[in-house]
Structures are given as structure tokens and as C-alpha cells.
Backbone as ProteinMPNN parsed JSONL, in Angstrom:
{"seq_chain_A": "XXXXXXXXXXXXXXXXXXXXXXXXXXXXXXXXXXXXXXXXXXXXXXXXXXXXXXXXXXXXXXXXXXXXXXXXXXXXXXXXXXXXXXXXXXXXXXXXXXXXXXXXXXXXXXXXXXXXXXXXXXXXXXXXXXXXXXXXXXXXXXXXXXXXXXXXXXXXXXXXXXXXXXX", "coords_chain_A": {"N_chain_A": [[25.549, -14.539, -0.044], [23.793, -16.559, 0.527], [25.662, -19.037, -0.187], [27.408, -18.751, 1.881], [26.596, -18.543, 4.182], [24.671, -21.271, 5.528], [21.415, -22.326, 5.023], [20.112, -22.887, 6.956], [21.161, -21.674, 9.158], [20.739, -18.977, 8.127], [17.752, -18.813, 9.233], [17.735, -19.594, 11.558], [19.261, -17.206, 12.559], [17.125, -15.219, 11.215], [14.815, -15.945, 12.618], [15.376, -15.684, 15.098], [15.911, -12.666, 15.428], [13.517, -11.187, 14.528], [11.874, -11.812, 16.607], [12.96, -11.653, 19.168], [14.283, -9.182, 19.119], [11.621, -7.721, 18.052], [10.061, -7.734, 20.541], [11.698, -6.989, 22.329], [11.983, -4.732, 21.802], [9.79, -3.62, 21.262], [7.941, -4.886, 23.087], [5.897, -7.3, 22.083], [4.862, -10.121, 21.47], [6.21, -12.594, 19.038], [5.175, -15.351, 17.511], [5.819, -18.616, 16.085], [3.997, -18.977, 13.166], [1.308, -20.372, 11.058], [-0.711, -19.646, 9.399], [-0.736, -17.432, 6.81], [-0.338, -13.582, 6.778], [-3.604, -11.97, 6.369], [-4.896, -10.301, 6.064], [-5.642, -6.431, 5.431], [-2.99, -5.63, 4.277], [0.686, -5.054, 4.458], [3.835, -4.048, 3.387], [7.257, -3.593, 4.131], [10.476, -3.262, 2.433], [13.813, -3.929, 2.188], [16.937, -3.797, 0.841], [20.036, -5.8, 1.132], [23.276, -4.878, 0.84], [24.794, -4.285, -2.342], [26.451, -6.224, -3.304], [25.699, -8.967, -1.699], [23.085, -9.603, -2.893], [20.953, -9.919, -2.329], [17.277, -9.284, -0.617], [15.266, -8.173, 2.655], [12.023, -8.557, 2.975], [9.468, -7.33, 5.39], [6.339, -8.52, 5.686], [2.959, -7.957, 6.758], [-0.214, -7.644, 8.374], [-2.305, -4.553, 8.814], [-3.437, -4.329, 11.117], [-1.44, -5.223, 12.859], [0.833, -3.234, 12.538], [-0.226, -1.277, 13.052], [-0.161, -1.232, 16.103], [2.668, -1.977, 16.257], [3.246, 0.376, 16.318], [2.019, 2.216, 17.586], [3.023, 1.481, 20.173], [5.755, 1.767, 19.973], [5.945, 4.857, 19.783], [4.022, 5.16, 21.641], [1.855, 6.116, 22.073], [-1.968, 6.149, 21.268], [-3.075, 7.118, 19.497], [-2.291, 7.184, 15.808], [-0.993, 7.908, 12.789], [-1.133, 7.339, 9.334], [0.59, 7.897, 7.825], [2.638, 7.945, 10.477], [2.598, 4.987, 11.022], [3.543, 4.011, 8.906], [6.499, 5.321, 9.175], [7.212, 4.52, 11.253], [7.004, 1.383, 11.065], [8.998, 1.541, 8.706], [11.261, 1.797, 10.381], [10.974, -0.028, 12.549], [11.892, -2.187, 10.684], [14.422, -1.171, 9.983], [16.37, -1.782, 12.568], [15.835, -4.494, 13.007], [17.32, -5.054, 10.871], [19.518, -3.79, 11.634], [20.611, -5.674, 14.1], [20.43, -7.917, 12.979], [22.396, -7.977, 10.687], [24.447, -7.668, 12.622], [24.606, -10.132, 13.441], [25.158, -11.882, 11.434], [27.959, -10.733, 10.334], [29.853, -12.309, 11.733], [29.676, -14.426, 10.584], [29.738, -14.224, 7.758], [32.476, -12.974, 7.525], [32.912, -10.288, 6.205], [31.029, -6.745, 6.45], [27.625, -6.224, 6.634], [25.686, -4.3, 4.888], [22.516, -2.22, 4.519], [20.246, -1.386, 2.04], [17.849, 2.153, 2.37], [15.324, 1.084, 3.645], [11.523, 0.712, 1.871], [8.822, 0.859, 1.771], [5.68, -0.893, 1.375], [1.974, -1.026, -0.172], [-0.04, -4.057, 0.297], [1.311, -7.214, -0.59], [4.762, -7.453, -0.977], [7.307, -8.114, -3.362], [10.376, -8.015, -4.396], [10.336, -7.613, -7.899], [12.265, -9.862, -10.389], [13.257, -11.481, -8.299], [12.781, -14.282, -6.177], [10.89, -15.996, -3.563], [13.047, -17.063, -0.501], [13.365, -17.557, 1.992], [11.471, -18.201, 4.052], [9.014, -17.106, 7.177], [6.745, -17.028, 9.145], [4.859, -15.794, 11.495], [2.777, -15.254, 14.245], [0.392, -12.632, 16.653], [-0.06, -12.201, 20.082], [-2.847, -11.279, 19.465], [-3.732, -12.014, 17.616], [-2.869, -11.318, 15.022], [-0.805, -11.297, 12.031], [2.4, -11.837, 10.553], [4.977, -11.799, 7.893], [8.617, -12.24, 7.634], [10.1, -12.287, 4.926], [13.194, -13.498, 2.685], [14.67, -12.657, 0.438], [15.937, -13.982, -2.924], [17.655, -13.139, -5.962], [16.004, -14.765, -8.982], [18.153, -15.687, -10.828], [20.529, -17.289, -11.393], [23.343, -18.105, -8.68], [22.024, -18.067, -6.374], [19.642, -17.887, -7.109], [18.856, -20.373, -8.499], [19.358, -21.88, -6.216], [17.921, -21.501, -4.425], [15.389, -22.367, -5.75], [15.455, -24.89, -5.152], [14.548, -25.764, -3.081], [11.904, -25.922, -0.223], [8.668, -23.612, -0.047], [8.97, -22.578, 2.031], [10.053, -21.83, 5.041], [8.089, -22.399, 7.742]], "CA_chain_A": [[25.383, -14.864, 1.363], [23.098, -18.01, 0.55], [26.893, -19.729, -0.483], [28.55, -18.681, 2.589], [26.133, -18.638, 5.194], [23.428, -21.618, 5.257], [20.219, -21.621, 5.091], [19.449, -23.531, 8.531], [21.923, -20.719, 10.127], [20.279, -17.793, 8.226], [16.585, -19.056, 9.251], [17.986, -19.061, 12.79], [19.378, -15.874, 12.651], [16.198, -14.212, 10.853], [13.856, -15.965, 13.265], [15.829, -14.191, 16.911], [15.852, -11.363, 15.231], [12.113, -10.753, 14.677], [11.379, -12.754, 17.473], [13.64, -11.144, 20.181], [13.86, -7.98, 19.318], [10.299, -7.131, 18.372], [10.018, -8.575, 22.042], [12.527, -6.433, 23.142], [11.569, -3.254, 21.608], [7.733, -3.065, 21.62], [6.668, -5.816, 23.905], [4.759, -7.617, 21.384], [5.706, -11.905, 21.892], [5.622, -12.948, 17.729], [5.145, -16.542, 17.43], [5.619, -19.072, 14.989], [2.612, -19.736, 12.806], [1.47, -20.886, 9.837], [-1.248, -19.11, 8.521], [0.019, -16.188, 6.113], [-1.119, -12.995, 6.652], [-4.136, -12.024, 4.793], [-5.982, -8.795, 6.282], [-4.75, -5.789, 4.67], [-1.557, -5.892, 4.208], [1.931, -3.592, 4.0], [5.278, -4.45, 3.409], [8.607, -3.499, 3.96], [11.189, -3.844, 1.853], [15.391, -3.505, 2.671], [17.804, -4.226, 0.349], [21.197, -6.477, 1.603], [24.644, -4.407, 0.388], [25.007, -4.59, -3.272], [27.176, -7.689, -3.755], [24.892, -9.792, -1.636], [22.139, -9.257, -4.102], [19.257, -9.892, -1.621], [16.871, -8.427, 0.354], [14.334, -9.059, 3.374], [10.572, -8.309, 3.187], [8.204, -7.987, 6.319], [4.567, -8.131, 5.393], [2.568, -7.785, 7.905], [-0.96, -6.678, 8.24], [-2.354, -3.528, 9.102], [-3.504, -4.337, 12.764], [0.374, -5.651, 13.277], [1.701, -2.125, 12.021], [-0.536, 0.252, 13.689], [0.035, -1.882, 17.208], [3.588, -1.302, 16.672], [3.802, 2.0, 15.87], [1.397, 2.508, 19.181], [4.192, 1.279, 21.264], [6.965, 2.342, 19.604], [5.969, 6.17, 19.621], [3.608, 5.514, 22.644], [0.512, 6.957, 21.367], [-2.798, 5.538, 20.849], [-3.717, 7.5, 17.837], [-1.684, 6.836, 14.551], [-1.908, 8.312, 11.705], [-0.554, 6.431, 7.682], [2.408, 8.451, 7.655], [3.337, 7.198, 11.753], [2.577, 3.666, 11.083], [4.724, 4.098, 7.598], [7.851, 5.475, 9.375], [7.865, 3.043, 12.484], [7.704, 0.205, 9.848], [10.948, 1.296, 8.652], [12.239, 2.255, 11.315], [11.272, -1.303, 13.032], [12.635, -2.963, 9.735], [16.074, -1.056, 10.156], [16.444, -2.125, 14.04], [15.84, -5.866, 13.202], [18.534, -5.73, 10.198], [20.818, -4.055, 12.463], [20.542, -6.856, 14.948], [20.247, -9.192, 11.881], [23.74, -7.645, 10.557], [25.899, -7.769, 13.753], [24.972, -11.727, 13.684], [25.655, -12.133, 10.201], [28.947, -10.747, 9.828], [31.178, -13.601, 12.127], [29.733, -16.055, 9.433], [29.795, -13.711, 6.324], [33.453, -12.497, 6.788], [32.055, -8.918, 5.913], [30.676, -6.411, 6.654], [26.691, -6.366, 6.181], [25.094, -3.026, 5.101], [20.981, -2.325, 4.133], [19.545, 0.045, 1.576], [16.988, 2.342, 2.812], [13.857, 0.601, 3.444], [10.912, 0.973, 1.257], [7.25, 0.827, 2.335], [5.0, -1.08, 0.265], [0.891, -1.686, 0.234], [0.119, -4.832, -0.242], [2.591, -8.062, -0.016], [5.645, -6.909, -1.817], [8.419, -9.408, -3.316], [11.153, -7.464, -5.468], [10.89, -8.132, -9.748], [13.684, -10.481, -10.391], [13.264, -12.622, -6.891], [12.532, -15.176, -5.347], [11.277, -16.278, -2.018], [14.24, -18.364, -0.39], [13.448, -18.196, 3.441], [9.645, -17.163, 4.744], [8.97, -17.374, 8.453], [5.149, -16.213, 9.345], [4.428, -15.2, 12.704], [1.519, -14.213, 14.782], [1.012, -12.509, 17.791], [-1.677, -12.712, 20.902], [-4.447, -10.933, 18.723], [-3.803, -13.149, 15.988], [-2.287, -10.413, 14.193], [-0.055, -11.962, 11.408], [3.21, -11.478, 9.681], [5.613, -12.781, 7.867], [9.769, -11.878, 7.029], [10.915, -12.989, 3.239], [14.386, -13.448, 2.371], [14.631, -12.628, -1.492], [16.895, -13.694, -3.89], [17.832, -13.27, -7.171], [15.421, -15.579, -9.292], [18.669, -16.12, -11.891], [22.278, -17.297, -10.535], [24.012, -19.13, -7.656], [21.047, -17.753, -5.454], [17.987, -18.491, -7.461], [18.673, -21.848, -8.143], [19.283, -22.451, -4.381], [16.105, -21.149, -3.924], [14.166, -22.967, -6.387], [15.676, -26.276, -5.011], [13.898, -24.957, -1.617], [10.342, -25.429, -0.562], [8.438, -22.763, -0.3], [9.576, -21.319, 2.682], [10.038, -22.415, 6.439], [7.007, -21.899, 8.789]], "C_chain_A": [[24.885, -16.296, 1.516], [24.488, -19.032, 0.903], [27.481, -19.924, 1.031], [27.974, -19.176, 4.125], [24.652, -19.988, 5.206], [22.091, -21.749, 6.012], [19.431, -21.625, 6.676], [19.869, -22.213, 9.367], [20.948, -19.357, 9.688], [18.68, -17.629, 8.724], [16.954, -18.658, 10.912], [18.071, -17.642, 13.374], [18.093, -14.843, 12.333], [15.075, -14.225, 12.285], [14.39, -15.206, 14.9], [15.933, -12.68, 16.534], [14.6, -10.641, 15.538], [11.44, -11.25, 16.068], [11.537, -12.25, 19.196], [13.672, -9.887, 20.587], [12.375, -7.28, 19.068], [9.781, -7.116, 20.247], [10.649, -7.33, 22.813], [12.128, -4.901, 23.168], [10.107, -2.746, 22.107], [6.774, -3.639, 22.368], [5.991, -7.069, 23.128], [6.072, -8.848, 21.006], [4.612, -12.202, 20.222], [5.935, -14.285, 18.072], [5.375, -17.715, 16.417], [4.068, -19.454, 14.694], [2.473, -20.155, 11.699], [0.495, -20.318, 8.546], [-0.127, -17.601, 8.055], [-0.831, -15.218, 6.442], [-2.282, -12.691, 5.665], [-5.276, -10.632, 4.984], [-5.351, -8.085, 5.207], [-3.671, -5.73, 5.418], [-0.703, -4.472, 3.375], [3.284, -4.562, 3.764], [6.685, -3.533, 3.389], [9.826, -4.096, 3.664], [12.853, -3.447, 2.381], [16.151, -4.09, 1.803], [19.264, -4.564, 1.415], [22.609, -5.143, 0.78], [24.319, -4.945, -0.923], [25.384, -6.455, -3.528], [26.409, -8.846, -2.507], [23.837, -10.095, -2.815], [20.825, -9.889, -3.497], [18.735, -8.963, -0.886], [15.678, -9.157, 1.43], [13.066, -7.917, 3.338], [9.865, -8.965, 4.409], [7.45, -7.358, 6.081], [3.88, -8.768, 6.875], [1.057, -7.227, 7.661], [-1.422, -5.681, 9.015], [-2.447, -2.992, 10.798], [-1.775, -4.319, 13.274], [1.089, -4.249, 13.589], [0.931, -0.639, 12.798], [-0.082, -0.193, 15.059], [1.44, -1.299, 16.977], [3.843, -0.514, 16.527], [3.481, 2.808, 17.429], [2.607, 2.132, 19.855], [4.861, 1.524, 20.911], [7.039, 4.062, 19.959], [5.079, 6.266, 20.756], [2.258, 6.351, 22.796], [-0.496, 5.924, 21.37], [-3.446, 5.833, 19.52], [-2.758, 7.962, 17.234], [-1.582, 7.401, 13.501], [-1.047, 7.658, 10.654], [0.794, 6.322, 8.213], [3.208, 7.792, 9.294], [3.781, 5.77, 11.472], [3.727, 3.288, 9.797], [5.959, 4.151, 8.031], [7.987, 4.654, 10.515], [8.169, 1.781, 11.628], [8.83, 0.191, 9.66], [12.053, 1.496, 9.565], [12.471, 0.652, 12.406], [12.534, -2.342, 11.945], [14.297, -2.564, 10.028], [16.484, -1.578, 11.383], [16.574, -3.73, 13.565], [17.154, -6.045, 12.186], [19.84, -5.302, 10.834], [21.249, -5.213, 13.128], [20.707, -7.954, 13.793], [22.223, -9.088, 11.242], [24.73, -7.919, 11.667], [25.69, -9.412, 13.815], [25.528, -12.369, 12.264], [27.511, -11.747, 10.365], [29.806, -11.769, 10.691], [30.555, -14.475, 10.666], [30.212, -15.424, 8.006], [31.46, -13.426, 5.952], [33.427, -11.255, 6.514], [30.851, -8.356, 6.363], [28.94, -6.362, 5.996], [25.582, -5.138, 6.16], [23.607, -3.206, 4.412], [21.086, -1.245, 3.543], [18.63, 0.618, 2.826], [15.544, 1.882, 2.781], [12.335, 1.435, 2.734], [9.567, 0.816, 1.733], [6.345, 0.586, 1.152], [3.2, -1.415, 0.545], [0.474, -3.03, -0.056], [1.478, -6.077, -0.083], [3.38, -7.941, -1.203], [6.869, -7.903, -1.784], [9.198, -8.389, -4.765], [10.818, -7.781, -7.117], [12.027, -8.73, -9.702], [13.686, -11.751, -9.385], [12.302, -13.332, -6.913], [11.976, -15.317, -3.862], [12.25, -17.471, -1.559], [13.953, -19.08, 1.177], [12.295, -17.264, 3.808], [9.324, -17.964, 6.188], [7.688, -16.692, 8.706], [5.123, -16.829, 10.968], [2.965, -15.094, 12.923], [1.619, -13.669, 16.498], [-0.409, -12.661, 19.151], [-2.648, -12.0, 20.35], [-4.292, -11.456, 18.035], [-3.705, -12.528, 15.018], [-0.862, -11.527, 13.212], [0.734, -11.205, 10.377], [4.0, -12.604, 9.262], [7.617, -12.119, 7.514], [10.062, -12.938, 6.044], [12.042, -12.111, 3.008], [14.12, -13.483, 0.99], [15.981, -12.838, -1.919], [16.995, -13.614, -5.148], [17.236, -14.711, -8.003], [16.826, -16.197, -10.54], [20.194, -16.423, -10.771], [22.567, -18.437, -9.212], [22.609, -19.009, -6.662], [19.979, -18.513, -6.123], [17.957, -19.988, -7.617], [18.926, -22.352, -6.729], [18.046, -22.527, -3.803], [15.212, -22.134, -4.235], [14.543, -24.323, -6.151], [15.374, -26.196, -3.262], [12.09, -25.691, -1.645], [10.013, -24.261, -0.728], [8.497, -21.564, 0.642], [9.592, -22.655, 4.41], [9.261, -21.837, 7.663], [7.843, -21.842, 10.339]], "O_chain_A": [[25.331, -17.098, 2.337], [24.531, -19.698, 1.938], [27.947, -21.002, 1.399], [28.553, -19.872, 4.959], [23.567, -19.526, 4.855], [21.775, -21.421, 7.156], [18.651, -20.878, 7.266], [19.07, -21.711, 10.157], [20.424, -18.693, 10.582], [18.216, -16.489, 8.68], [16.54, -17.625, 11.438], [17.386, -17.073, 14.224], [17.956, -13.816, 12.998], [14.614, -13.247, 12.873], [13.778, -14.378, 15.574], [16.019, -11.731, 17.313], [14.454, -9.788, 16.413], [10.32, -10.831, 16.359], [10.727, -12.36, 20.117], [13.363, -9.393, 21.671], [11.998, -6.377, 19.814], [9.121, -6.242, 20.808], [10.111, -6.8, 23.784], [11.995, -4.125, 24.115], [9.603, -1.94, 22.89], [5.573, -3.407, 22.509], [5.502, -7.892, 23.902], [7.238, -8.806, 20.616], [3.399, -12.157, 20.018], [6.862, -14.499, 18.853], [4.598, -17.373, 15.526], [3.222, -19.956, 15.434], [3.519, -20.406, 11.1], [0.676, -20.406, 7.331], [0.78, -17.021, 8.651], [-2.023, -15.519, 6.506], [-2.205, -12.969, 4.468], [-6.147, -10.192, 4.234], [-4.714, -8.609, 4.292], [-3.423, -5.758, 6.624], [-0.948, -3.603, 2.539], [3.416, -5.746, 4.076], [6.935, -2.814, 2.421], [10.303, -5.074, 4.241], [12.893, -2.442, 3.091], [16.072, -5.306, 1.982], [19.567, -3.784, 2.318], [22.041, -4.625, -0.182], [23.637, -5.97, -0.939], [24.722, -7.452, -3.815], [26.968, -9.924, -2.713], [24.081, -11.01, -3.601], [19.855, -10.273, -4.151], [19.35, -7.978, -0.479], [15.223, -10.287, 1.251], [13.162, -6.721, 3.611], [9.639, -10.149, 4.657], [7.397, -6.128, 6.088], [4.198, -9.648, 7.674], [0.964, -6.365, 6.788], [-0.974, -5.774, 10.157], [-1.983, -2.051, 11.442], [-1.173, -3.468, 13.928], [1.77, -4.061, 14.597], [1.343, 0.504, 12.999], [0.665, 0.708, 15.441], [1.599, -0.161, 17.42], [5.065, -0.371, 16.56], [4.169, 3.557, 18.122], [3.25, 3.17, 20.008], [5.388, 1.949, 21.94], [8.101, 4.53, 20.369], [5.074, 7.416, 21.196], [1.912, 7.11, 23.701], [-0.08, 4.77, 21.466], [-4.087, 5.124, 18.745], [-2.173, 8.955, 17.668], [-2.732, 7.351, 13.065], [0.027, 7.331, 11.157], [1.598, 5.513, 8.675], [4.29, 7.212, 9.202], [4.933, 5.355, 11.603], [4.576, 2.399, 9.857], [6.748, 3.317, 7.587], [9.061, 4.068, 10.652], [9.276, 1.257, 11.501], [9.67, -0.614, 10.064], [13.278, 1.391, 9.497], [13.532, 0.248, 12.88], [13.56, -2.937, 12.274], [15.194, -3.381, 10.236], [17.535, -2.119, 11.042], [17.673, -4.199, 13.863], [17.983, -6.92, 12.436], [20.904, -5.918, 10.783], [22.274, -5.765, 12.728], [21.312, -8.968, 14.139], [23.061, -9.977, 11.394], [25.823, -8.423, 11.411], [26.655, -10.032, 14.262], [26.3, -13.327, 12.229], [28.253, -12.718, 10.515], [30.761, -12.099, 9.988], [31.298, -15.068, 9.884], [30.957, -16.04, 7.243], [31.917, -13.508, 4.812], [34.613, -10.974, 6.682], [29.839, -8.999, 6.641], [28.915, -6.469, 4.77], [24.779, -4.944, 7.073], [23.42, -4.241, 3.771], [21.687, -0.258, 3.969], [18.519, 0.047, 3.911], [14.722, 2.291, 1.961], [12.082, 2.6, 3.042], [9.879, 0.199, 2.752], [6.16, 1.364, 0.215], [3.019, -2.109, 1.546], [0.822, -3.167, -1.229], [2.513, -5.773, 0.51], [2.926, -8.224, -2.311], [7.374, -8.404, -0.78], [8.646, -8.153, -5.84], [11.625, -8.675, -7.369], [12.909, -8.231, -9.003], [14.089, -12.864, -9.723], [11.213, -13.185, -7.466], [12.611, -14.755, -2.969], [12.268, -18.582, -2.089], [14.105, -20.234, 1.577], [12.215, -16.036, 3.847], [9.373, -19.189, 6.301], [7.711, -15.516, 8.344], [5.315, -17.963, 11.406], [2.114, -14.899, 12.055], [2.445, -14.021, 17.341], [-1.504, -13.191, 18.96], [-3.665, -12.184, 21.019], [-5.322, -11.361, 17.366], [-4.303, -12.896, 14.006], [-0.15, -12.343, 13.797], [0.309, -10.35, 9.6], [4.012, -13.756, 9.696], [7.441, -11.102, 6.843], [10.226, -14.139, 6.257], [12.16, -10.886, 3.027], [13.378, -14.315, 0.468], [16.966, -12.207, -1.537], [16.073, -14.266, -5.637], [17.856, -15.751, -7.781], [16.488, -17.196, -11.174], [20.622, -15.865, -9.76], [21.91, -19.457, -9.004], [22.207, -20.084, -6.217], [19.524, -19.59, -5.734], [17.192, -20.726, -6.997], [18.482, -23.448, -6.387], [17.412, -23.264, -3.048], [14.443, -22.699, -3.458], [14.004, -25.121, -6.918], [16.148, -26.648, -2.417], [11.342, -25.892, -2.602], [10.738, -23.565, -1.44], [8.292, -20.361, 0.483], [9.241, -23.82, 4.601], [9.709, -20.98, 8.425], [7.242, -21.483, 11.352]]}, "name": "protein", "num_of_chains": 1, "seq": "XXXXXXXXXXXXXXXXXXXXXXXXXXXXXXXXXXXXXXXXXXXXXXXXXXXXXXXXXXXXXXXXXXXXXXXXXXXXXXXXXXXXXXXXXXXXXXXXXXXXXXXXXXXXXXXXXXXXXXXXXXXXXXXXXXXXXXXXXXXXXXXXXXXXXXXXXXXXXXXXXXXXXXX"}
């Protein structure tokens, strides 16, 4: 995807995604920022379709994830397992939206594993970060979405001729 689609375009695309639809779905106006999260922290992971050979991670911390789970399901009280399955369930929603803009540039179709739920800020074995965008929102709740790629191949060296991400 790195090859086909670049990076300026997929930074675009990642940032209306999180940006618009979090917005759209739960209310909650993410911002650019620059600090990284650093409370406790979760992550969700999504693998890209095989033959891409990436995936996108949003870490996020814990305030971030119970907030949207509260509006998503409309509740004030949460419990692990809620805040666990809105995660992925936010994560799949943004790569839909992330997919229907991708494929005019890709040529193909753009499918996701099932998202993974991780504690802690989670970056695949093997990867790279290629494209990191950190957020916050009016509590000063902070996240961030990482684009991973393959630390070996046409990808990883793209990467590693990258900074270290794009605030």
C-alpha cells in the first residue's frame, strides 16, 4: 500500500478518519497534539488484508476508552469487558471508513483482520512505525493511531527513511 498509495495521502486519509468519524459517532472533537499518550494505556490492533502486510494501532489511554464506550453504549457505568468491545468495535468503524477511501487509490479492495485488544502500547513483532498521528481531546485525554509496517522489505525501508511519525 506504502508503494501505491503515499504517505502524505495515507496520513490524510488516517487523520479524517479518526478525526471525523470519532466526531461523528461519539461526539468526542480529537485534535491534533503532540504529547503521546502516557496514562494507562490500551491498544488496538487490526491487521490490513494479507498482501498489504500492515496494520493500524490505536493506543489510547484508559480515560479515552472508557469515555467512548460511555457514549457509544450510552451508559455511565462500564465495565473491562464494555470498554474492550467498543474499542474494537470503534477500531472496525474507523477502518471501514478508512477502507472505502483507500480503495479509489489502492485499485483493490481493502479488507481488516479481526481486531485485537491489547494492554499497554502495542506495535506488532516484525514492524515498524511508518505513520503516528497523536491526538487529544477536551479533557486532555490522549491517543494516538500507528500505521505498521513490515520492519524488512519495500515497506520497512520506507519507513526507516521516515521520521518518527507525523504529529
Amino acid at each position: 500500500m506504502i508503494s501505491v498509495i503515499p504517505r502524505e495521502r495515507l496520513t490524510e486519509i488516517f487523520d479524517w478518519a479518526v478525526r471525523e468519524i470519532t466526531s461523528q459517532t461519539v461526539g468526542i472533537a480529537l485534535t491534533p497534539g503532540r504529547a503521546a499518550p502516557e496514562e494507562e494505556l490500551y491498544t488496538v490492533h487490526i491487521m490490513f488484508d494479507g498482501h498489504f502486510g500492515t496494520s493500524l494501532c490505536f493506543c489510547a489511554e484508559r480515560a479515552l476508552f472508557i469515555r467512548l464506550a460511555q457514549c457509544m453504549i450510552m451508559e455511565e457505568d462500564v465495565s473491562p469487558q464494555d470498554m474492550e468491545a467498543v474499542a474494537m468495535e470503534y477500531l472496525n468503524i474507523l477502518c471501514g471508513h478508512i477502507a472505502a477511501r483507500l480503495f479509489p487509490a489502492a485499485k483493490t479492495p481493502v479488507r481488516f483482520s479481526v481486531p485485537a485488544f491489547y494492554p499497554g502500547r502495542y506495535v506488532p513483532e516484525g514492524h515498524v512505525e511508518y505513520i503516528v498521528l497523536t491526538y487529544s481531546d477536551d479533557q486532555k485525554e490522549k491517543a494516538q493511531l500507528i500505521h505498521c509496517v513490515p520492519e524488512k522489505g519495500v515497506y520497512g525501508a520506507a519507513a526507516q527513511n521516515q521520521s518518527e511519525g507525523v504529529d
